[in-house]
C-alpha positions in Angstrom: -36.8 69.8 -37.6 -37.9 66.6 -39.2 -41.5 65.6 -39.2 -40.8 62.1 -39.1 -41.9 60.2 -36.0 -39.2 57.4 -34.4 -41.0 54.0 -33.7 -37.9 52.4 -32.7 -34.4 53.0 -31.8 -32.4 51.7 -34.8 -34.2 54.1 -37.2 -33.6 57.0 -34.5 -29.6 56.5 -34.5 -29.3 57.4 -37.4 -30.8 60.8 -36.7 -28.9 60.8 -33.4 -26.1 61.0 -35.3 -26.8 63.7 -37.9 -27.8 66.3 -34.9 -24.0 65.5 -34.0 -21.8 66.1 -37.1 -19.8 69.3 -35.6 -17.1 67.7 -33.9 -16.8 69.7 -31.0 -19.9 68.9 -30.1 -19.5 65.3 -30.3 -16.6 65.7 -27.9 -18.6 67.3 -25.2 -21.2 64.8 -25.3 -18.3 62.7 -25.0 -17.2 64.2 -21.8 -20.3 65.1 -20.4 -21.2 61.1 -20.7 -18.0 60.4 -19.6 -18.5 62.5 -16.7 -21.9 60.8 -16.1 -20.3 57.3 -16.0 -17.6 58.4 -13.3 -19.3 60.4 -11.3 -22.4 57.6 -11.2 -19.7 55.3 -10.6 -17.8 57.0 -7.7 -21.2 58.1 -6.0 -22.4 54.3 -5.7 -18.9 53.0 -4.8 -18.5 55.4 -2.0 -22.3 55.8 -0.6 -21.9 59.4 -1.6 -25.6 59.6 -3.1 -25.4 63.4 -3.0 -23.3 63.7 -5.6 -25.9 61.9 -7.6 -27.7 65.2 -8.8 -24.9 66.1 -10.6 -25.5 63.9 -13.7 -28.2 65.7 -15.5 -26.0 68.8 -15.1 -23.0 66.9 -16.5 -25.3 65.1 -19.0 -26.7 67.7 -20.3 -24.6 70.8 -19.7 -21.9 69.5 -22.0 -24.5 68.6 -24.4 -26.6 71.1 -24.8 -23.9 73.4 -25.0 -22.7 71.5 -27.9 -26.1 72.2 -29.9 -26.5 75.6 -29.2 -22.7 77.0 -29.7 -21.7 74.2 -32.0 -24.3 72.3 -33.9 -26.7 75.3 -33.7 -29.7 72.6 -33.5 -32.2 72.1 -31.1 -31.6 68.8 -29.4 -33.3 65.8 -29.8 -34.1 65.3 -26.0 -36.4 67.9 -26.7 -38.8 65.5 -28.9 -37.3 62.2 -27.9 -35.9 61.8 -24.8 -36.0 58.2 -24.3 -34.3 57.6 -27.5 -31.7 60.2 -27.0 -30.5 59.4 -23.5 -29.8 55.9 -24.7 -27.8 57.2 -28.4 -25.8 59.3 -26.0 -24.7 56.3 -24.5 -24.4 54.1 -27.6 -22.4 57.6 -29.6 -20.3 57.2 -26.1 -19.3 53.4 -27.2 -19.3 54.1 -30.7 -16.3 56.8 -30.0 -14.3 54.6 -27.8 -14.4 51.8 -30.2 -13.3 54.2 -33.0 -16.7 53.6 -35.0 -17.4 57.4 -35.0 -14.6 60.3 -35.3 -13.4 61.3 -31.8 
């Protein structure tokens, strides 16, 4: 665990990214995010608000999973959550534009 303190997001990415280096786990985050998007999409398209709870399961189910089976880290929503919900979002774009290894 670093001792290093994040004061802003573009020197936390690249941590972000380090924590995700197994590339199974970089694929459930992918589809756990993925998940997130649709599901938060379909909920406010149809009114079905319900369904909204399911997002931090999907969000961080597949994650999580990731770090304990795969990475075999603790992860870094644990000490910065802020910063780590939105680099799950930006590692989501950065796969889909091909910047990171799918």
């Amino acid at each position: 665990m670093p001792a290093e303190s994040y004061n802003d997001f573009r020197s936390f990415y690249p941590f972000y990214l380090s924590e995700h280096a197994n590339r199974t786990s970089r694929r459930l985050h992918f589809f756990g995010t993925g998940l997130v998007i649709a599901t938060a999409v379909f909920a406010i398209a149809t009114g079905r608000w319900k369904l909204l709870w399911l997002l931090p399961l999907f969000g961080y189910g597949f994650a999580w999973a990731g770090h304990f089976f795969f990475e075999k880290n603790q992860p870094a929503t644990f000490r910065y959550p802020l910063y780590s919900l939105a680099a799950d979002f930006v590692m989501f774009r950065d796969i889909l534009i091909r910047r990171i290894p799918f």
